[in-house]
N, C-alpha and C positions, 0 to 999 in steps of 0.2 A: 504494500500500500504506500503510494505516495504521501509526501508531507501536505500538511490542508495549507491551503492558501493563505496568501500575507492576509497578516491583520495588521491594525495599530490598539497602541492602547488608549483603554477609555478614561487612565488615573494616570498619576505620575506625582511625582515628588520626592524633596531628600528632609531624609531623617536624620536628626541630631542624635548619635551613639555616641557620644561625648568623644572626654581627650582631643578637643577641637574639627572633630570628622565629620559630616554628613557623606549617608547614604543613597544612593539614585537608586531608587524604585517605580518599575512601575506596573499597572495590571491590565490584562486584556482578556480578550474572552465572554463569556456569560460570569454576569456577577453574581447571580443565584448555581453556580455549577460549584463542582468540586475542586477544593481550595490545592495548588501544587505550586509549589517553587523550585527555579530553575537554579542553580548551582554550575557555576561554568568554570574552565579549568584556567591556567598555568600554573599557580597564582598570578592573579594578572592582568588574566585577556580582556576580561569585561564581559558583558550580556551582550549578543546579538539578536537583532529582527529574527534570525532561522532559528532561532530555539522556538519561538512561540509558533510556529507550522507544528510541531511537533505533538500536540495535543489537537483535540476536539473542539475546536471555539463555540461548540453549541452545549459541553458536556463538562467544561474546565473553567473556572476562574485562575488565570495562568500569575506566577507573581514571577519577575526577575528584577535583579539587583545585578547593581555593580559593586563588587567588596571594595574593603576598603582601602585606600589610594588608587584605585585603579579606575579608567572608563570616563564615565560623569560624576564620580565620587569627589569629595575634596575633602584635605590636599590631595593633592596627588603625588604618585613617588618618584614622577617624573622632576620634581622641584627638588632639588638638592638638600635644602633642610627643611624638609620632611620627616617628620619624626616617626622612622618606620618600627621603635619599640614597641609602638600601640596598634601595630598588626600582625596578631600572631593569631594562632587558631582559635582558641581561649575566645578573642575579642571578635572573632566572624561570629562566633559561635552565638556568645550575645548580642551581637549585630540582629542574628536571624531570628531569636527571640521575640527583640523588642520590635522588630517589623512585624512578626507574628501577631502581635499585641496589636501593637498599632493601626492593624487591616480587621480586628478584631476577626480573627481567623481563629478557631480551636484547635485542629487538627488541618495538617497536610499532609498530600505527597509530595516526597524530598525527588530531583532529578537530578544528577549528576554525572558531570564528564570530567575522567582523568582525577585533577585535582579535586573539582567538586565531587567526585566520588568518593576521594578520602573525608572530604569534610562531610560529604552528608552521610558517610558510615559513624562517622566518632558522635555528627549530633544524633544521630539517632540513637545511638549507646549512652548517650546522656541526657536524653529527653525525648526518650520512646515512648512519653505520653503525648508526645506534638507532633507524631507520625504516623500514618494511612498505610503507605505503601514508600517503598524504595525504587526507581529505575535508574542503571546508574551504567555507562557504557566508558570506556577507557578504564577499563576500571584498574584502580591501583590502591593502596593501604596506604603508604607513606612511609614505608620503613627505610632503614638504614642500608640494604642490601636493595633496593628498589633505585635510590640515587644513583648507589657505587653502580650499578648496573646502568644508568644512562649517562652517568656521569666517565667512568671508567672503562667498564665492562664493553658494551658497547664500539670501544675503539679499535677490539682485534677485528671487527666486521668492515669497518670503517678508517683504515689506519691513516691514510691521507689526510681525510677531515681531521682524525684526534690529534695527529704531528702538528697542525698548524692549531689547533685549539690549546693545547699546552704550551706552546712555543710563545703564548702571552704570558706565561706565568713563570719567576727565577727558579732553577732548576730544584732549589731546597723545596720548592712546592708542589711540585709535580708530582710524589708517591703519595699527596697524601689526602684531605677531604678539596676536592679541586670545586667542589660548588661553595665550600667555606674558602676557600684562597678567592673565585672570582669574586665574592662577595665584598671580600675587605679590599680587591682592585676597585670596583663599583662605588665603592663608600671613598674612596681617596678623594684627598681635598683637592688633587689637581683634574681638570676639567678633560684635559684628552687620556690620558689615563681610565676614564671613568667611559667616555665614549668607546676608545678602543675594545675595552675588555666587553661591553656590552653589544660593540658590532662581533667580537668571537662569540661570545656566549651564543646570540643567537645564530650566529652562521653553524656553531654546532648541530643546536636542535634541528635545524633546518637538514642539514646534512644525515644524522642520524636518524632518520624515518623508515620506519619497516617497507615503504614502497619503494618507487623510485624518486629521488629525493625533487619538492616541488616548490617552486617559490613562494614565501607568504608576502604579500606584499604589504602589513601594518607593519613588518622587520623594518622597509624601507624605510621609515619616518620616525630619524632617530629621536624625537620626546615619547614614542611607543616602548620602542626599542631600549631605549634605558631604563623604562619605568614598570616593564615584564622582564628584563634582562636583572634588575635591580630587586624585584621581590619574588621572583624566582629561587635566586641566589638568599635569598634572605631567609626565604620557608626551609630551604634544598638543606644551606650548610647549619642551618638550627634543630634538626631533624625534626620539621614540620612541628616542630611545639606541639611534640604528642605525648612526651613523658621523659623521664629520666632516665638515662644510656644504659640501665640496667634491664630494661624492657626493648634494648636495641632501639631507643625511640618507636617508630612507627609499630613496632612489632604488639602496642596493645590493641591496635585496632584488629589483628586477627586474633589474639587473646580474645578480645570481647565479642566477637563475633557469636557467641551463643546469646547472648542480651540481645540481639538480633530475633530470636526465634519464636515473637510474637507479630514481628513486624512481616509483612510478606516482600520479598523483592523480586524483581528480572537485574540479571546482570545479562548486559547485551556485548559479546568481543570479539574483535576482528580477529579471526586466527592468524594475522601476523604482526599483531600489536606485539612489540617489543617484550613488552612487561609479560608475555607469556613464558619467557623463557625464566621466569623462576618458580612459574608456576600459580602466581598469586590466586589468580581467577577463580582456579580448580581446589585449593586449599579454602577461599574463603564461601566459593559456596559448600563443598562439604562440612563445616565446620557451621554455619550456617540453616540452620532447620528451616525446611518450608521456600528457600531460595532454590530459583528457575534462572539453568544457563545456556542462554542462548548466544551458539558460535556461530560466526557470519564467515563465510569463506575467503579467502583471497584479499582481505581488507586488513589494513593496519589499526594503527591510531586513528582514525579518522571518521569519527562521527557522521559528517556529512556525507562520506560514500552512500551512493544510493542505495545498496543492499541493505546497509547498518540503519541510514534513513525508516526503514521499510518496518524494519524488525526493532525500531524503539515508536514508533507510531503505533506497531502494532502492539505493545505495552503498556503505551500509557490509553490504547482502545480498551483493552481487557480491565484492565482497572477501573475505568469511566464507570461502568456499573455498578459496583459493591457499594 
């Protein structure tokens, strides 16, 4: 099934979550339908128009956001002193709360790609009273062996890209957390310093894609480009501010994955999404009760491929009823 036609939305607005931020929100859809927010990835990207195709606009009150520093948010982490301490997951997490509140919604369904996958597994692990259903496609946890894997791992497939992606960083830095080293390049007080490492960062991403590798063109527009290159590197070398290195960071979000077994989910993945090669997928829906995994053939990371398109519409159709 194809994605439903462009809408626009019928609300909008930003919300004051303090530590001086507002949030961009906005709603479209049936405002009597069923309440779902849209969770989008780098960290970073922002909300797009194509997430809201994705649902039923006769069957969905749709909500998206742009987190915080990113998109129509402000600040932004595109501005240099931006104070990116007051975005960690912790702080989306009550972002998504107090929007919850504030649309006086009870209950949603959570949507998530990639990164919004990790966050809307951990909110739902900590406030599985304010979740319906889960659909969550690039799916990933956030752990420590998730980075080292697109950060590292990654470059015996890719060895060209990874030699010139290291080649930004002094040799003492190269063995070791390289999403924490481009971060403290990114955070330097000097201005080409901070552009450079953010044109490698993303020339990486771009390069390391399970297809053939495609141009993104918001990379091209470096206030983008340093401001997903910048909290990228911010989530990537903090290990996603999911716990303490004794749980490998990330690794509580598949710990908690039984706190999940009220909530019903689709995990929708491309069979050449990167992140398959450790398995993630297959670990968190077995560990997972009541979770449906749906693999899409021939497609990577990539949400928008029409296949993956077909098989999350057709997710968030099945859920429209209940």
């Amino acid at each position: 099934m194809p994605p439903y036609p462009e809408i626009e939305p019928y609300d909008h607005g930003m919300l004051d979550v303090g530590d001086g931020n507002l949030v961009y929100w906005e709603v479209c859809g049936n405002p009597r339908g069923r309440p779902a927010v849209v969770l989008h990835g780098g960290p970073g990207s922002g909300a797009g128009a194509w997430f809201r195709r994705l649902f039923d606009p006769a069957a969905y009150r749709i909500v998206l956001l742009d987190q915080r520093g990113c998109g129509r948010s402000t600040p932004s982490a595109s501005a240099y002193e931006t104070d990116m301490s007051v975005n960690t997951t912790a702080h989306v997490i009550a972002d998504l709360e107090l929007l919850r509140r504030h649309l006086g919604i009870g209950r949603w369904l959570v949507w998530g790609v990639s990164w919004g996958s990790v966050l809307g597994l951990r909110y739902a692990q900590t406030h599985p009273e304010a979740v319906t259903e889960l659909v969550l496609t690039g799916v990933a946890t956030g752990s420590d062996a998730e980075v080292a894997l697109m950060t590292r791992g990654l470059g015996h497939f890719y060895p060209e890209a990874f030699e010139r992606f290291v080649a930004e960083l002094a040799e003492g830095e190269r063995d070791g957390d390289l999403a924490a080293a481009y971060n403290r390049l990114i955070e330097s007080p000097d201005e080409a310093v901070r552009a450079r490492a953010a044109r490698a960062w993303t020339d990486w991403e771009t390069a390391a894609a399970a297809e053939p590798p495609r141009s993104v063109p918001r990379f091209e527009d470096p206030e983008f480009r340093y401001s997903f290159a910048r909290t990228v590197t911010h989530y990537w070398g903090n290990g996603h501010f999911l716990g303490d290195a004794g749980e490998g960071h990330g690794g509580v979000v598949l710990r908690d994955a039984p706190l999940l077994k009220d909530i019903p989910g689709t995990l929708v993945q491309g069979t050449l999404d990167p992140g398959n090669l450790l398995g993630i997928v297959w670990r968190l829906h077995h560990a997972w009760p009541g979770s449906e995994l749906i693999l899409v053939d021939d497609v990577g990371h990539n949400a928008g491929a029409p296949d993956m398109a077909a098989a999350l519409v057709a997710a968030t159709d099945k859920y429209a009823g209940r």
